[in-house]
C-alpha positions in Angstrom: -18.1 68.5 47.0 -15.5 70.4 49.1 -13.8 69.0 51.8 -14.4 70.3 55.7 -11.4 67.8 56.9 -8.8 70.8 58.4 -6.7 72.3 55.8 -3.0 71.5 57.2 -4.4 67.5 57.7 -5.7 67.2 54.2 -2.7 69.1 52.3 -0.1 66.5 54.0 -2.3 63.9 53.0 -2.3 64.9 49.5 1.4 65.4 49.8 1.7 62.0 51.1 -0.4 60.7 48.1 2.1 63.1 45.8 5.1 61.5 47.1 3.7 57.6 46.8 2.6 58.3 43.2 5.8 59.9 42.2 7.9 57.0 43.1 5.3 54.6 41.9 5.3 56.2 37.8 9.5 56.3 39.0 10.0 52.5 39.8 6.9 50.6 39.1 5.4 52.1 36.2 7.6 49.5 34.0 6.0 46.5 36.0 4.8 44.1 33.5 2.3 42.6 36.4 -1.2 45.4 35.7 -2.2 45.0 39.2 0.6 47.3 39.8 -0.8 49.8 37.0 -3.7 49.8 38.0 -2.8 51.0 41.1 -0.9 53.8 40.3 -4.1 54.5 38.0 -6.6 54.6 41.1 -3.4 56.5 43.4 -3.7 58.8 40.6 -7.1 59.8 40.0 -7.9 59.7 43.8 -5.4 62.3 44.5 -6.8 64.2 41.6 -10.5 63.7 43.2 -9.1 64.7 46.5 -7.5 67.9 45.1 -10.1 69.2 43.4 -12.6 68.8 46.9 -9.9 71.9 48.2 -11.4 75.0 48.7 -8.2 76.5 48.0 -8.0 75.2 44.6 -11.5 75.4 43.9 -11.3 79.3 44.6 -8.2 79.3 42.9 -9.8 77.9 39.4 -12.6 79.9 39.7 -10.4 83.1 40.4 -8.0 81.8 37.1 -11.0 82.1 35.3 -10.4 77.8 34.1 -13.7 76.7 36.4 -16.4 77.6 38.4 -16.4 76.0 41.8 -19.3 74.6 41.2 -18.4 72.8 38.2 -14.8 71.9 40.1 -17.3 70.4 43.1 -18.9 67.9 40.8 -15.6 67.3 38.5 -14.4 65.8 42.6 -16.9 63.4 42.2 -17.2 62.2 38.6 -12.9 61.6 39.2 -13.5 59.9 41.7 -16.2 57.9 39.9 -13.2 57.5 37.3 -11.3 55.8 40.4 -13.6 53.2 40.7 -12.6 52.2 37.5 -9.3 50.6 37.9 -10.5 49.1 41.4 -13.0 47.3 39.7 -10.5 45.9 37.3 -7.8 45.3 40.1 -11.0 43.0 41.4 -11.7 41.5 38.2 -7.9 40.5 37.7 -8.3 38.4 40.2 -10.3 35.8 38.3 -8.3 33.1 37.3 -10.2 33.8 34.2 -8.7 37.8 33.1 -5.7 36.9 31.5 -8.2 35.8 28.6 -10.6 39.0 29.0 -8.0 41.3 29.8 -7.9 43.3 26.8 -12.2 43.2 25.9 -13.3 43.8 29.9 -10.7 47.0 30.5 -11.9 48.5 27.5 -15.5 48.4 28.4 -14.8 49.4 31.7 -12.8 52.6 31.2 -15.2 53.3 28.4 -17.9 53.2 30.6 -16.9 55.1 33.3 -15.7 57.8 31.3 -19.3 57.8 29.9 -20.7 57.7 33.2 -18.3 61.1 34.2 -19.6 62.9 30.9 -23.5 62.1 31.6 -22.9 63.0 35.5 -21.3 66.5 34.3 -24.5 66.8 31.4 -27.1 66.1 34.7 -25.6 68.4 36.9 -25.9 71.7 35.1 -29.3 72.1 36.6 -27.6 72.5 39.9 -24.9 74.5 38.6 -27.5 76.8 37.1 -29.4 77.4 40.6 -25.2 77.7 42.4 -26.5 75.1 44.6 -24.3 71.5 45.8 -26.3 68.8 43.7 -26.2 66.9 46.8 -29.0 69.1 48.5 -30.8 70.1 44.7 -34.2 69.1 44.1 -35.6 67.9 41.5 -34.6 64.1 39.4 -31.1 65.6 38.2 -29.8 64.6 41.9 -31.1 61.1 42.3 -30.1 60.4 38.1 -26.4 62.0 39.1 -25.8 59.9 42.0 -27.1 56.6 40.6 -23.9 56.7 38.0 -21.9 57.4 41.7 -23.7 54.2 43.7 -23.9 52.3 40.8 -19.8 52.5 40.7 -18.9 52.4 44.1 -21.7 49.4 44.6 -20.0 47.3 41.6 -16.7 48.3 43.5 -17.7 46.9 47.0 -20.0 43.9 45.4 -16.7 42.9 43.6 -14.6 43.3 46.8 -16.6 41.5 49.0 -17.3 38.3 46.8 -13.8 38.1 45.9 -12.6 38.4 49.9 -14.9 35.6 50.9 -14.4 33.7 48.0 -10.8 33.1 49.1 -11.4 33.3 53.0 -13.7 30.4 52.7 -11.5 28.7 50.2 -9.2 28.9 52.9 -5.1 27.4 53.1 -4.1 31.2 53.4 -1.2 32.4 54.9 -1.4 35.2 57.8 -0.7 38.2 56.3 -3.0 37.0 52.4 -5.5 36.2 55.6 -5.4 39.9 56.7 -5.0 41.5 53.5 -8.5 39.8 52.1 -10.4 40.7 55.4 -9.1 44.3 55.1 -10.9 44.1 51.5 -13.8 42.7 53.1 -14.2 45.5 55.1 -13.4 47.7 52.4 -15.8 46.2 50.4 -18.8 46.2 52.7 -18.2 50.0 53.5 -18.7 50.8 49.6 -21.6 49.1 49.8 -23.0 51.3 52.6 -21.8 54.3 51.0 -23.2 54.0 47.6 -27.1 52.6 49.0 -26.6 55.5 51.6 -26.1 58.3 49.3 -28.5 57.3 46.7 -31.0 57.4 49.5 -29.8 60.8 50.6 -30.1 61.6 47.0 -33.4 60.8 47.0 -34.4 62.4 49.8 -32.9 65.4 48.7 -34.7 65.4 45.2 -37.9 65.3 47.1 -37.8 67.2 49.7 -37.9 65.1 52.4 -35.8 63.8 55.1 -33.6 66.6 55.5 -32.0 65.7 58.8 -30.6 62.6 57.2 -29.3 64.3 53.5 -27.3 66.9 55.8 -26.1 63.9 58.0 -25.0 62.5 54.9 -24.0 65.9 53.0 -21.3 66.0 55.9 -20.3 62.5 55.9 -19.2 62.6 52.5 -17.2 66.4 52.8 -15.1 64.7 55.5 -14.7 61.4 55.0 -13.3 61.2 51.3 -9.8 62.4 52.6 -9.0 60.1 55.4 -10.6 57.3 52.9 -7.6 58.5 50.7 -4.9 58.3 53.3 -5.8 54.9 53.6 -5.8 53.6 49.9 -2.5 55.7 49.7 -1.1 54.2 52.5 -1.5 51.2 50.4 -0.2 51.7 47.5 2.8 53.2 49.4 3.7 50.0 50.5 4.5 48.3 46.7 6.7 51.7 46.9 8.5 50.6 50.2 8.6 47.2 48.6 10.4 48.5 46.0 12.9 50.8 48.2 14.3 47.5 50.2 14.1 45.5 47.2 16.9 48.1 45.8 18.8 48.3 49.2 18.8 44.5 49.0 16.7 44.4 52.4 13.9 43.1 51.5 13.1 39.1 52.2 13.7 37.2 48.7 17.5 39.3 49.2 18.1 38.3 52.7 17.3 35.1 51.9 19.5 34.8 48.9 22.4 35.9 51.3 21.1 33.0 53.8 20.9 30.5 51.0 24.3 30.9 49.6 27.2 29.8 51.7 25.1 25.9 51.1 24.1 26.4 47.5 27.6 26.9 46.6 29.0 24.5 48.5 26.0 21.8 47.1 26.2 22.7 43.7 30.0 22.4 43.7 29.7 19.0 44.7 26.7 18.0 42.6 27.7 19.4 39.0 25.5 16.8 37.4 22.6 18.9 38.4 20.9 21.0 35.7 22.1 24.6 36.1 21.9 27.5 33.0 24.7 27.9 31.1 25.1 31.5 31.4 23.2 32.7 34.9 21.5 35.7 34.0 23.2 38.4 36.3 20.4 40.8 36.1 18.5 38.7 37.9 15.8 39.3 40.4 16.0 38.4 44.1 12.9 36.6 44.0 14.0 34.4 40.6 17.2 34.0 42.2 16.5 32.6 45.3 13.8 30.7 43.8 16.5 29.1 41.0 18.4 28.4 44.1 15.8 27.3 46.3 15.2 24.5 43.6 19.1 23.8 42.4 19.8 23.1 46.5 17.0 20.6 46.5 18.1 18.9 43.2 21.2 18.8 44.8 19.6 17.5 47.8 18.2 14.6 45.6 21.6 13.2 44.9 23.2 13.4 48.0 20.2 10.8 49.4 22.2 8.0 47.9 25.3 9.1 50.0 23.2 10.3 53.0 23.4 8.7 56.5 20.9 9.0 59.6 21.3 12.2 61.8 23.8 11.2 64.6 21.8 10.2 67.5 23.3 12.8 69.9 22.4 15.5 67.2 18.7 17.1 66.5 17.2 20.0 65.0 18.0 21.9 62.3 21.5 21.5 63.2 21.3 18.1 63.1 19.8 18.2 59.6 23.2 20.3 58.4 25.7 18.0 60.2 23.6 15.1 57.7 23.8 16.9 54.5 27.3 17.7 55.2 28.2 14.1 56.0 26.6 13.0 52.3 28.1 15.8 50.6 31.5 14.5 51.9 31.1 11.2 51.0 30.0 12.0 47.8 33.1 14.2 47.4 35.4 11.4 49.0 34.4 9.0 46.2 32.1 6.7 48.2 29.9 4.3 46.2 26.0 5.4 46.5 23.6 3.5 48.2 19.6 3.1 49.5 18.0 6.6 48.5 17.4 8.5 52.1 15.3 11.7 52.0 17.4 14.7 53.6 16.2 17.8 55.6 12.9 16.2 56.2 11.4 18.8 58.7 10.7 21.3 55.2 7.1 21.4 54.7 7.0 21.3 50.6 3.7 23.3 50.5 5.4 25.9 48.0 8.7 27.1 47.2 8.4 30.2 49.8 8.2 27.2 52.6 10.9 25.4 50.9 13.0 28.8 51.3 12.0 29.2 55.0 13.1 26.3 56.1 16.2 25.4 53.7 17.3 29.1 56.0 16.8 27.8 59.2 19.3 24.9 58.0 21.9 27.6 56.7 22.5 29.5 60.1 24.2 25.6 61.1 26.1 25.9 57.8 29.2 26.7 58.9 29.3 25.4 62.3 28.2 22.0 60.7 31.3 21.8 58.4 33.5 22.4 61.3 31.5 19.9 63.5 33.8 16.5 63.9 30.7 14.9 63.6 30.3 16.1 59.7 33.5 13.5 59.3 31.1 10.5 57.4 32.5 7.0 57.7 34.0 6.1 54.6 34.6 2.1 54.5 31.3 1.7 52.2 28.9 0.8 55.1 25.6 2.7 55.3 24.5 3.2 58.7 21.0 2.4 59.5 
């Protein structure tokens, strides 16, 4: 196939794709998580696909003497069969059963793709023979090539789509999990129409018939295949930006480590009893870190309910909530003798650590007002209010 998108639209694209996959083998090619590889594998080999669909370079093989464009028009297409490969593994791995069939099902599956590539190439010398796109050819090479293509891209969107609403009717998603699985959904249910589309069209074409809807379809696929691409690169672009404010220390799990601190240090200063490593490990990342001090602020939290008094009456909020914790975090300090167990900063909803985070933050911008507040002063004759 070549691509009919215009020339200075798709090269930026591609240049685009270039840039994302550069930085992605740069920073995330040591990820131990193979979502992230696999990624970078599809980034890779649709780029490839889309670069071989240029005229430019298709003329420019052909005039090197490598390939023929015809043979560079079908190579497009058994990549980009190749690309469907690691999508339908990035689908798989979402089964909370692939850690155990990791190894046996990526195997199989890149072994059969790159089986599928060599019997597409093998089926499509007829076509090459005649210089014709295999896509108008007649004859049962064209419907037998494109099968391996359908079959692919309809395992693809199959995968997609039961996954997505799988989890959207499983539902306690947050917002943007919410979005992301509908965007599969969709996703999904377009590969779906491509691949029973163009095995129709590629039957049509092989015999004869219906030739208003294999051109319809001829065009469809030289122009949509690069704006498809822009999309999936946009994608994986964004574990690249990810990345980028991770290392400016922008990103959220940083921010909220800066948030989180003034308190942790103050709480775990005046709760050593709480279990903490002996030798922090400096290298650590922002999400361990704020999620080792996520949980050392609410063990420290735990103690401080023995010294903890109501919120003053006059006081609310999450200001409120700081002017308390200081108060038991003084008495404790002060000496005062522990008393009935009373839960502190109950507004956090607990679903998950990332929740536990949120809200512990909204506590932290009282921080320091709260140790200067007179009303942080706890009473310290041994009486518990309340």
């Amino acid at each position: 196939m070549t691509s009919s998108a215009p020339a200075p639209v798709a090269w930026a694209i591609l240049g685009f794709c270039a840039v994302a996959l550069v930085l992605r083998l740069l920073w995330l090619s040591g990820q131990v998580r193979s979502s992230e590889r696999l990624v970078t594998y599809g980034l890779l080999l649709g780029t490839a696909s889309g670069l071989l669909r240029e005229r430019a370079v298709q003329d420019g093989l052909a005039d090197l003497g490598m390939l023929s464009v015809g043979l560079t028009r079908q190579l497009s297409t058994v990549v980009m069969v190749l690309t469907f490969a690691p999508l339908c593994l990035l689908a798989i791995s979402w089964s909370e059963r692939w850690p155990a069939r990791q190894a046996g099902i990526s195997g199989l599956v890149w072994a059969s793709a790159y089986a599928s590539g060599i019997a597409m190439l093998v089926v499509g010398t007829h076509a090459r023979s005649l210089e014709l796109y295999i896509d108008r050819a007649e004859g049962w090479q064209t419907p037998v090539y494109f099968a391996f293509f359908s079959g692919w891209c309809g395992a693809t969107g199959v995968l997609m789509t039961y996954t997505s609403i799988k989890e959207l009717r499983a539902g306690d998603l947050r917002p943007i999990h919410r979005l992301t699985y509908l965007t599969i959904l969709v996703v999904g249910a377009w590969a779906l129409e491509e691949a029973l589309s163009i095995f129709v069209s590629s039957v049509c074409a092989a015999t004869g018939t219906g030739g208003g809807f294999v051109e319809f379809r001829f065009r469809a696929n030289e122009n949509n295949y690069i704006y498809l691409l822009a999309g999936g690169a946009m994608v994986a672009a964004s574990g690249v930006v990810s990345e980028l404010a991770r290392r400016l220390r922008i990103d959220p799990a940083s921010r909220a480590v800066r948030q989180l601190t003034p308190m942790w240090e103050d709480l775990i200063a005046a709760c050593p009893e709480i279990p903490r490593p002996a030798n922090p490990d400096i290298r650590m990342s922002s999400r361990r870190r704020v999620h080792r001090m996520t949980v050392e602020i609410r063990d420290a939290l735990l103690v401080l309910g023995r010294y903890a008094e109501p919120v003053p009456d006059d006081m609310g909020g999450h200001g409120g909530e700081a002017v308390q914790i200081v108060r038991a975090l003084r008495r404790k300090q002060s000496g005062a003798m522990p008393g009935q167990y009373l839960r502190l900063q109950a507004s956090a909803p607990g679903r998950d650590v990332l929740d536990e985070a949120r809200a512990l933050s909204k506590i932290t911008k009282h921080w320091n007002d709260a140790r200067k507040c007179p009303e942080a002063i706890p009473s310290l004759d041994g009486d518990r209010a309340g």
